[in-house]
C-alpha positions as CSV (number, residue, x, y, z in Angstrom):
1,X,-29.9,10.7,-21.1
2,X,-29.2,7.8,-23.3
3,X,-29.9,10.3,-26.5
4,X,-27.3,12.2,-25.0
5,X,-24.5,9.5,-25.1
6,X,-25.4,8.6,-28.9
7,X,-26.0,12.4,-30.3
8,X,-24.3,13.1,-33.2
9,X,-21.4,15.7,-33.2
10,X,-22.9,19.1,-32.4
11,X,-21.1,22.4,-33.4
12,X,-21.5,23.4,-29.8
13,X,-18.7,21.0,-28.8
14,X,-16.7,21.8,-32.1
15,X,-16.8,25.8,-31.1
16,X,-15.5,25.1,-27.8
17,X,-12.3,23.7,-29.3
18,X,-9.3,25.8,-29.7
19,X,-6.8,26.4,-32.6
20,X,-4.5,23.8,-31.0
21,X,-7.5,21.7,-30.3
22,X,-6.9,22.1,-26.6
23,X,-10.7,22.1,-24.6
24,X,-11.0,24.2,-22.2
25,X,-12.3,21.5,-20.0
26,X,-13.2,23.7,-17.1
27,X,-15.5,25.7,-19.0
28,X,-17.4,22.6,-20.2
29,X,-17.3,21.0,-16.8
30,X,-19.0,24.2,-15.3
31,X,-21.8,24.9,-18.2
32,X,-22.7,20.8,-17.6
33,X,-23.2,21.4,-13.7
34,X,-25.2,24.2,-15.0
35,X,-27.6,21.9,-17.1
36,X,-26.4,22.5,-20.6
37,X,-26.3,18.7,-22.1
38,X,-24.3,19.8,-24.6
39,X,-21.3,20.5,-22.4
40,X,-21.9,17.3,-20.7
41,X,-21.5,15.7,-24.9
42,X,-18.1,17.2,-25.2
43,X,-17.1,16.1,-21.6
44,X,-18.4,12.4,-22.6
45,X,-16.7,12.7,-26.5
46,X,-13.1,13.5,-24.5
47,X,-13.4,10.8,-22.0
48,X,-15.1,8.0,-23.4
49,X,-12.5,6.6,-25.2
50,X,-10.4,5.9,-22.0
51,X,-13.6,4.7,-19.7
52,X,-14.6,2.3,-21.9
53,X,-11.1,1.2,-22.5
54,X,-10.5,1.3,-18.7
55,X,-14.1,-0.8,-18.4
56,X,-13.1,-3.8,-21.1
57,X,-9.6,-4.5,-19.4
58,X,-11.5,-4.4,-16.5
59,X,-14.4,-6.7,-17.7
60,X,-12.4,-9.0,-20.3
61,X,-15.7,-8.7,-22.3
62,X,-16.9,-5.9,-25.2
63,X,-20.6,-5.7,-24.2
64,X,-20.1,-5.5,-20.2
65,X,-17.4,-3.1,-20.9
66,X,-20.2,-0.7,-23.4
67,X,-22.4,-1.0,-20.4
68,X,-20.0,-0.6,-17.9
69,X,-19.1,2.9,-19.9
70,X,-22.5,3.8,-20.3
71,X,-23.8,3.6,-16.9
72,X,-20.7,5.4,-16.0
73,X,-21.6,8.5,-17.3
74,X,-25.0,8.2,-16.8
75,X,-23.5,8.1,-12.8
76,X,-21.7,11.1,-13.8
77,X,-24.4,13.3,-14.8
78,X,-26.4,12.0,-11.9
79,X,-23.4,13.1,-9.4
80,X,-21.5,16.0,-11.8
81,X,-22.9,18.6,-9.0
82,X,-21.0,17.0,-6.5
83,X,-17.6,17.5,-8.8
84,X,-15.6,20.0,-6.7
85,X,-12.5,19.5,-8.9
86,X,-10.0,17.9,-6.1
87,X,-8.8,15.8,-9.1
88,X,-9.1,15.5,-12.5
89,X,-11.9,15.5,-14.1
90,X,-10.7,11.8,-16.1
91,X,-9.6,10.3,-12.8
92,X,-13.1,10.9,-11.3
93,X,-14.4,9.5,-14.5
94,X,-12.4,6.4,-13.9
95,X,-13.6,6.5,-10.2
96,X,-17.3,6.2,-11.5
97,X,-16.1,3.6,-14.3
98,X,-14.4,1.4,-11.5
99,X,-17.0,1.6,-9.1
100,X,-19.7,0.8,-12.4
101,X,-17.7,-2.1,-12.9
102,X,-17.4,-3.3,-9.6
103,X,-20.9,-3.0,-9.1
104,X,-21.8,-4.9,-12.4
105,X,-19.2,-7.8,-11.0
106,X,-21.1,-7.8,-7.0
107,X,-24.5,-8.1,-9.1
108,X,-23.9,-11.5,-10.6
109,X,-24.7,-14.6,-9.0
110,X,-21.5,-16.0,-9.3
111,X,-18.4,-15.4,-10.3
112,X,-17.3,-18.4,-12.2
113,X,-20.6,-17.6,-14.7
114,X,-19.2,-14.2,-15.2
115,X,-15.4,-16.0,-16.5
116,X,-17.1,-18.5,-18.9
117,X,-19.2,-15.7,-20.1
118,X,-15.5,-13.7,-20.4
119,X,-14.1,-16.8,-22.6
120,X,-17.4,-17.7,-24.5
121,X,-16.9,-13.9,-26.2
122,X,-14.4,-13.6,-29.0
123,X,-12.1,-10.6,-28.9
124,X,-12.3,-7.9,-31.6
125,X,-10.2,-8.6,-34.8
126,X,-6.8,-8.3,-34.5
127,X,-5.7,-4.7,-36.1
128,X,-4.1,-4.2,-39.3
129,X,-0.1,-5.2,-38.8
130,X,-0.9,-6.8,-35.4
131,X,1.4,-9.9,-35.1
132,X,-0.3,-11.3,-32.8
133,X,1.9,-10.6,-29.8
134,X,-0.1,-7.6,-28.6
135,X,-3.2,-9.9,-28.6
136,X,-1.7,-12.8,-26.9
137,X,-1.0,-9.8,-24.0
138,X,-4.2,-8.7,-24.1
139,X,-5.7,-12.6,-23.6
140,X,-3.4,-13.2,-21.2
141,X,-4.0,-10.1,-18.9
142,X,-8.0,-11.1,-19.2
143,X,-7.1,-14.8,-17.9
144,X,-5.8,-13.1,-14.5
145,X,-7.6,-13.7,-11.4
146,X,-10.0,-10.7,-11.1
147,X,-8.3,-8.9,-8.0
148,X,-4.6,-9.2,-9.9
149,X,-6.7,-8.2,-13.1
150,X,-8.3,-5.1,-11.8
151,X,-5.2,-3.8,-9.8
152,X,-2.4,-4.4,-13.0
153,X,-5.2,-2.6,-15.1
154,X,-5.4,0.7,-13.0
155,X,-1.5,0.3,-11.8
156,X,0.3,-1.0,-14.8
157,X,-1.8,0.2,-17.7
158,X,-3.4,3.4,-16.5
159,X,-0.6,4.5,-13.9
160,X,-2.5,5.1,-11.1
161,X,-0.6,4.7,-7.9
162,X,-1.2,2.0,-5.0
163,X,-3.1,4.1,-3.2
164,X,-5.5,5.6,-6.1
165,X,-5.9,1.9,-7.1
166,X,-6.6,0.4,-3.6
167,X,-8.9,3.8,-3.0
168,X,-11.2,2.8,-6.3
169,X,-11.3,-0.8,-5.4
170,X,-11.6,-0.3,-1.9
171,X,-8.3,-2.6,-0.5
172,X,-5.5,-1.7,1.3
173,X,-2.6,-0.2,-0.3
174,X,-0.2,-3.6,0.7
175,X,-3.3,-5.6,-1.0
176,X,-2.9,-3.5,-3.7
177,X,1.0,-4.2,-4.4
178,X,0.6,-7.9,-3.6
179,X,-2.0,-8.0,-6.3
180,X,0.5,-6.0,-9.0
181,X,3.2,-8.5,-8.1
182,X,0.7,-11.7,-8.4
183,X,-0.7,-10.3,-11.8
184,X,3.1,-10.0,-12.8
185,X,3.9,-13.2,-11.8
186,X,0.9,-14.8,-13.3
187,X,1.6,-12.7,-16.6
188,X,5.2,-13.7,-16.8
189,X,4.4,-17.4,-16.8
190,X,1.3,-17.3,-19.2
191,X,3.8,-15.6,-21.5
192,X,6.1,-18.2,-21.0
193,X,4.6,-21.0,-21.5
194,X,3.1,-19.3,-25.1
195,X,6.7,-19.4,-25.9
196,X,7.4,-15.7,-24.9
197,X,10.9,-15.0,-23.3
198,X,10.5,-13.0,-19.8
């Protein structure tokens, strides 16, 4: 399986794509319950960009967040027969990634290791004609308490709803918006007090 995550570009995945490189994502989705790996490639080319995104805003740290991802989809072949379709196939992607992440977090010993560990790490580089500002954002949001963390994450950046988010963490939907509002809050003054105007 882990071959299958690092497998270079196949023209199996590359035939599948149309002239207005839309996948048929359906097609893919069935020939990976079916066994073909190479489906389940093209299925974990398209989404891992977005998991592992979803998994270091989550995590605060780049090598939790590639493990986080990784186990993810190994889940997801593991559980891919059990895919009916209700939803998309990205937001059960983000289901598994959440949980992965969750399950990562319940594993350590304690919690307070797991935030020095967060600030030991040094962020990526900046990008190329990044002021600064985006990066000061991206600091602040991982300096959050983890509940207000994980709940602006899947609300504020990826737009799920109150109830998708308290679903995937497993909180009430009131928890859910108190936790939006104290990550707001908390955002607003960290911004502040780096000499940002609310």
């Amino acid at each position: 399986m882990a071959a299958l995550l690092t497998a270079e570009t196949t023209d199996y995945s590359q035939g599948m794509v149309s002239d207005t490189d839309t996948i048929d994502e359906a097609a893919f989705i069935a020939r990976a319950q079916a066994g073909d790996t190479r489906a389940f490639e093209a299925l974990y080319r398209q989404h891992i960009d977005r998991v592992y995104g979803l998994c270091l805003r989550m995590t605060g740290n780049v090598s939790e967040a590639e493990d986080c991802a990784q186990e993810a989809f190994i889940q997801a072949w593991s559980k891919l027969a059990k895919f009916r379709g209700d939803s998309a196939f990205g937001t059960w992607m983000h289901r598994i990634a959440v949980n992965s992440v969750l399950g990562r977090i319940r594993k350590s010993k304690r919690e307070q290791d797991r935030i020095q560990l967060v600030a030991d790490n040094s962020m990526p580089p900046a990008s190329i004609g990044d002021s600064g500002n985006l990066r000061d954002l991206s600091d602040a949001i991982d300096r959050l308490p983890e509940g207000a963390r994980h709940v602006f994450v899947l609300s504020a950046v990826y737009g799920y709803s109150h109830e998708e988010s308290g679903s995937m963490l497993g909180i009430a939907v009131g928890t859910s918006k108190a936790q939006l509002h104290r990550a707001r809050r908390l955002l607003a003054q960290q911004l502040t007090e780096q000499g940002f105007e609310a």
